[in-house]
MIDREN-964465 format. One record per residue (C-alpha): residue in one letter; chain; y, z, x. Coordinates in steps of 0.5 Angstrom, whole numbers, padded with zeros to 4 digits. Layout:
! MIDREN-964465
<rec r="A" c="A" c2="Y" c3="Z" c1="X"/>
...
***
This chain:
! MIDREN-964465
<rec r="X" c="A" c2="0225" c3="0210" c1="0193"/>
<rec r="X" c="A" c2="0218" c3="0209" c1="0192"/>
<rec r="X" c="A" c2="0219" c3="0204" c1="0199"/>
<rec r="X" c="A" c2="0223" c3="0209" c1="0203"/>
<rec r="X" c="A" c2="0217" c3="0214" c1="0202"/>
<rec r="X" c="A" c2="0212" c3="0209" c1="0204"/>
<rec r="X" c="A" c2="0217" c3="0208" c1="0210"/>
<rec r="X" c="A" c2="0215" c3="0215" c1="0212"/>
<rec r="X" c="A" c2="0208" c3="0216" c1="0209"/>
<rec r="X" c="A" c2="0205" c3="0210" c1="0211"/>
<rec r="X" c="A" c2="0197" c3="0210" c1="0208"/>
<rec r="X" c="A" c2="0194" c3="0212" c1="0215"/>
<rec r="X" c="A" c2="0200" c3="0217" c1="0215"/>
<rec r="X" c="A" c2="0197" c3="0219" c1="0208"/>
<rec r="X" c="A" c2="0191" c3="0219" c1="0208"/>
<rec r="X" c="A" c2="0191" c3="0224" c1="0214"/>
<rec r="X" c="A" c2="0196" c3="0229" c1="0211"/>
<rec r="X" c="A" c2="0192" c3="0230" c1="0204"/>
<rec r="X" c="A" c2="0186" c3="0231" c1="0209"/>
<rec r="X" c="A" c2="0189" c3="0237" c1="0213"/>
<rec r="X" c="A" c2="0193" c3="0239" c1="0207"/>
<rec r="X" c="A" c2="0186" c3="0240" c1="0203"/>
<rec r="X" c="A" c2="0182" c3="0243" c1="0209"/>
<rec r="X" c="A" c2="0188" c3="0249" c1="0209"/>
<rec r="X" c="A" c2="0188" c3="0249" c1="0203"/>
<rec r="X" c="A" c2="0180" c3="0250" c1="0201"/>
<rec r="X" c="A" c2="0182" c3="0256" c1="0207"/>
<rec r="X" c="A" c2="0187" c3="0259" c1="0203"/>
<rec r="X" c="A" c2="0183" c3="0259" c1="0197"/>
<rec r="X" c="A" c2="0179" c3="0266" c1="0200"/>
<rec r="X" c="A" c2="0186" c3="0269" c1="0202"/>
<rec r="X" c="A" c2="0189" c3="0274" c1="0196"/>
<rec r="X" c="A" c2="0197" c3="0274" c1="0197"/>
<rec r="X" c="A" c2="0197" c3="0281" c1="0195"/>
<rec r="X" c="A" c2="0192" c3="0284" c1="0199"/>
<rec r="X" c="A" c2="0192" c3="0280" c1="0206"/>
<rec r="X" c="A" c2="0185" c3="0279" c1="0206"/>
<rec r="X" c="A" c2="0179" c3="0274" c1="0205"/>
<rec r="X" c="A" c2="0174" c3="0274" c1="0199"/>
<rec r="X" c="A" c2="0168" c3="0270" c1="0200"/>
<rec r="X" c="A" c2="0164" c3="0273" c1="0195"/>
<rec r="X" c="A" c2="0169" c3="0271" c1="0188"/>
<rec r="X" c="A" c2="0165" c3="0266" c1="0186"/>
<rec r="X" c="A" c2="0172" c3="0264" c1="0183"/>
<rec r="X" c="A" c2="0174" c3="0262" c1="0189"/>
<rec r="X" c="A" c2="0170" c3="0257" c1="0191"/>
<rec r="X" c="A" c2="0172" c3="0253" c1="0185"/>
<rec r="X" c="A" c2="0178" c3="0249" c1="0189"/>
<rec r="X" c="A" c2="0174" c3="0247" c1="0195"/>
<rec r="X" c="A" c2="0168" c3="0245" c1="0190"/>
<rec r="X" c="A" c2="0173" c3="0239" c1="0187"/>
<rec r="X" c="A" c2="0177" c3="0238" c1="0192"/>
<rec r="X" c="A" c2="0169" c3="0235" c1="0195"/>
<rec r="X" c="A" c2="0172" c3="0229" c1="0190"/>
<rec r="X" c="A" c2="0178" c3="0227" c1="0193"/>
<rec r="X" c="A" c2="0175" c3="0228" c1="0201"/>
<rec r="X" c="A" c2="0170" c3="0222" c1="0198"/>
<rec r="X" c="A" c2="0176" c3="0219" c1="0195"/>
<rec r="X" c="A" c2="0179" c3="0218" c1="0201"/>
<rec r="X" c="A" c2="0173" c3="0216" c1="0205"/>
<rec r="X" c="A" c2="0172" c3="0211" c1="0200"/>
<rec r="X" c="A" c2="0179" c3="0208" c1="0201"/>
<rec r="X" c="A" c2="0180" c3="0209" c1="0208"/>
<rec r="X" c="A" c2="0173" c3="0205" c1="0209"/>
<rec r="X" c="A" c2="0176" c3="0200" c1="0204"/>
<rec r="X" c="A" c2="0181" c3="0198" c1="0208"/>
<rec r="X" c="A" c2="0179" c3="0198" c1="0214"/>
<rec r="X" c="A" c2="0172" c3="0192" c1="0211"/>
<rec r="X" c="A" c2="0178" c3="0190" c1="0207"/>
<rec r="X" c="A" c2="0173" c3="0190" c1="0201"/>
<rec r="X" c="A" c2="0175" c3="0189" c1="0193"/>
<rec r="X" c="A" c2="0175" c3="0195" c1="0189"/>
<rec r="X" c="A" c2="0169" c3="0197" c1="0186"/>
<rec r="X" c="A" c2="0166" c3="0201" c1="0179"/>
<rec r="X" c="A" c2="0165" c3="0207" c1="0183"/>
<rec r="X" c="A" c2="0170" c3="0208" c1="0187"/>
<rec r="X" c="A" c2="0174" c3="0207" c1="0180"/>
<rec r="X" c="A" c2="0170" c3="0213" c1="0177"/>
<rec r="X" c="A" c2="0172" c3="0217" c1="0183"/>
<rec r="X" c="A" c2="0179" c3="0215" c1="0182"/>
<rec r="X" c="A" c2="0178" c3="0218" c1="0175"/>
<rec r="X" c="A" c2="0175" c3="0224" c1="0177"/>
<rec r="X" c="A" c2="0180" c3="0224" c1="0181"/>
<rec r="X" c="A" c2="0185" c3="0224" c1="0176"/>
<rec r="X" c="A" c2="0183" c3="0230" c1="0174"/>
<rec r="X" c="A" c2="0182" c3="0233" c1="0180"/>
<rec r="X" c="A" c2="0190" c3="0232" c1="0180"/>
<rec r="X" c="A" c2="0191" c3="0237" c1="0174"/>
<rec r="X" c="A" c2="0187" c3="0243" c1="0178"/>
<rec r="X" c="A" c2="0192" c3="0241" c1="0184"/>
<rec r="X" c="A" c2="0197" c3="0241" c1="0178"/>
<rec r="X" c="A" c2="0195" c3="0249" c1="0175"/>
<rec r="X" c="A" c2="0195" c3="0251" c1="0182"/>
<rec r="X" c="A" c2="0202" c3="0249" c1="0183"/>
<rec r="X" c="A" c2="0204" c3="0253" c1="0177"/>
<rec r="X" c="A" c2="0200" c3="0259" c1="0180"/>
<rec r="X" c="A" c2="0202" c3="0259" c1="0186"/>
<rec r="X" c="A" c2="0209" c3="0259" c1="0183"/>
<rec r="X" c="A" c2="0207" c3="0265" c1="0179"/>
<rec r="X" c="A" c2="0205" c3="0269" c1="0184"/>
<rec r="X" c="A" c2="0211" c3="0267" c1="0187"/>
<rec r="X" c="A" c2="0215" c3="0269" c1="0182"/>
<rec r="X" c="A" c2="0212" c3="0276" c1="0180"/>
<rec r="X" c="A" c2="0215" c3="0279" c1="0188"/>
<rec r="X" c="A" c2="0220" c3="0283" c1="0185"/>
<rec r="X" c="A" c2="0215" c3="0286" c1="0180"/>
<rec r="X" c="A" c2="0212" c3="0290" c1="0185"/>
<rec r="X" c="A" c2="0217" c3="0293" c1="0189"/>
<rec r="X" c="A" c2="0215" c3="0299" c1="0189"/>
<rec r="X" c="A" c2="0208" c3="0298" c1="0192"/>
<rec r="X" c="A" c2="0206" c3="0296" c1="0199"/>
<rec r="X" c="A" c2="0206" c3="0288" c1="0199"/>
<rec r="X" c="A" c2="0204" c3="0285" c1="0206"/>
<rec r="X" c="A" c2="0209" c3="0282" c1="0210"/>
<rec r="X" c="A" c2="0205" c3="0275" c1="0210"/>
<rec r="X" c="A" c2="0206" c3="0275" c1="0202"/>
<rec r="X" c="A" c2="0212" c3="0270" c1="0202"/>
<rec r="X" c="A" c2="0211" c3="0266" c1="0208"/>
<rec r="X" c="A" c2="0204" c3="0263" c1="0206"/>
<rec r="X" c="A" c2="0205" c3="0264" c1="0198"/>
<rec r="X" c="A" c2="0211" c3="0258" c1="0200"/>
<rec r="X" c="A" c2="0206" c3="0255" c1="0204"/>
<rec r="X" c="A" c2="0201" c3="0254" c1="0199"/>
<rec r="X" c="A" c2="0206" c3="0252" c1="0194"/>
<rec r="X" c="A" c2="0208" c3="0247" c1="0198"/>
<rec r="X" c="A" c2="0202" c3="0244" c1="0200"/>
<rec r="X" c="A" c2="0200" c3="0244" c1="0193"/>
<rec r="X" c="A" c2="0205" c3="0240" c1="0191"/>
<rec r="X" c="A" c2="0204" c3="0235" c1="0198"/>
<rec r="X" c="A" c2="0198" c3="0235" c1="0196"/>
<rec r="X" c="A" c2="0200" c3="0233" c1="0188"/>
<rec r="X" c="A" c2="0205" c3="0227" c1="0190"/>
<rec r="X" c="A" c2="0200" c3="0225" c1="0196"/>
<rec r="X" c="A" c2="0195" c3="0224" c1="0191"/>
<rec r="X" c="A" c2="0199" c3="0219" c1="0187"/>
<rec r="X" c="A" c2="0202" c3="0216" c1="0193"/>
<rec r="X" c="A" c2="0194" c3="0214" c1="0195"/>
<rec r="X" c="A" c2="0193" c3="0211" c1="0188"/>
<rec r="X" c="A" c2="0199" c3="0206" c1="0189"/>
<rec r="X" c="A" c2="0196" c3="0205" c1="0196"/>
<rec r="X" c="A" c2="0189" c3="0203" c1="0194"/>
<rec r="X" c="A" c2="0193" c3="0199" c1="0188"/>
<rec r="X" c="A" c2="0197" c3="0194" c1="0193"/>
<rec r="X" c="A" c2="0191" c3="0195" c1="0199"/>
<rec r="X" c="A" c2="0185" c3="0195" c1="0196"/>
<rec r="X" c="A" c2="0186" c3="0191" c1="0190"/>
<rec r="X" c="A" c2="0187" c3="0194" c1="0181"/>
<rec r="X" c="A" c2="0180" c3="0195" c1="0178"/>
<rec r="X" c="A" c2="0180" c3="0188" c1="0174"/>
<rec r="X" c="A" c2="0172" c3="0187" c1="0174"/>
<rec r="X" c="A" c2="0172" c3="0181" c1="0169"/>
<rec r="X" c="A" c2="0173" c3="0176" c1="0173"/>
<rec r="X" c="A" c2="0169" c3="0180" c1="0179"/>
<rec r="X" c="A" c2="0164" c3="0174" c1="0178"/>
<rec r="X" c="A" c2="0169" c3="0168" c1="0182"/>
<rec r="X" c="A" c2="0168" c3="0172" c1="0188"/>
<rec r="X" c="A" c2="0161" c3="0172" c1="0189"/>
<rec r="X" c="A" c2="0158" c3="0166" c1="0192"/>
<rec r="X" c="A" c2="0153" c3="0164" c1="0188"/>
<rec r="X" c="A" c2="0146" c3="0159" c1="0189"/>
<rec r="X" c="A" c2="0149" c3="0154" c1="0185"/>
<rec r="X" c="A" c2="0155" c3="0151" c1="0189"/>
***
């Protein structure tokens, strides 16, 4: 299955789409479902975008390590943990939006906006891309850029002695 869905997201295919989804995304994070308006001055709203600064420079450490097809390395380990739980934000975000989804039928009496569903479903889907592309980015980086195996990083080293 892990081959079929590499045969349709392939890396560059994945790296793109997690980016456009996390832009959308970071857009989407001042958007209130309920009301169909923008807040930018809920500090809570810029709590996504701030993470979400994580996974963009985890995707340019990857993307720039295929193309100069160099090894990994300790910070970009650091980057994929942080990354890790990054994928938690992304993961609480999914059950939100799923939530707020949920809750349509509890406020059949009020005025809810016509855009509601549309970008709810919308937003769940690309959170739960952006969730799945992220793993998918981890299996890339593990086949094209190599495991973070660093006790033997001294063999690829040139060395005066030689």
């Amino acid at each position: 299955m892990l081959k079929s869905i590499k045969g349709i997201f392939t890396w560059k295919r994945t790296l793109l789409l997690s980016l456009v989804s996390i832009v959308v995304l970071n857009i989407f994070s001042f958007y209130g479902l309920y009301t169909n308006k923008f807040y930018f001055f809920k500090v809570d709203n810029y709590i996504f975008p701030i993470l979400s600064l994580v996974h963009l420079v985890f995707l340019y450490v990857m993307w720039f390590k295929i193309k100069e097809r160099e090894l990994s390395d300790p910070p970009m380990r650091n980057l994929e943990y942080g990354l890790y739980i990054v994928s938690l934000v992304y993961l609480f975000k999914i059950f939100e939006t799923l939530f707020t989804l949920s809750s349509y039928g509890d406020y059949e009496n009020h005025l809810i906006p016509g855009t509601f569903l549309p970008i709810g479903i919308l937003m769940f889907i690309l959170y739960t891309l952006l969730f799945g592309l992220t793993f998918l980015t981890f299996s890339y980086r593990k086949q094209l850029v190599g495991t973070y195996v660093f006790d033997d990083m001294n063999q690829h080293v040139d060395n005066w002695n030689s």
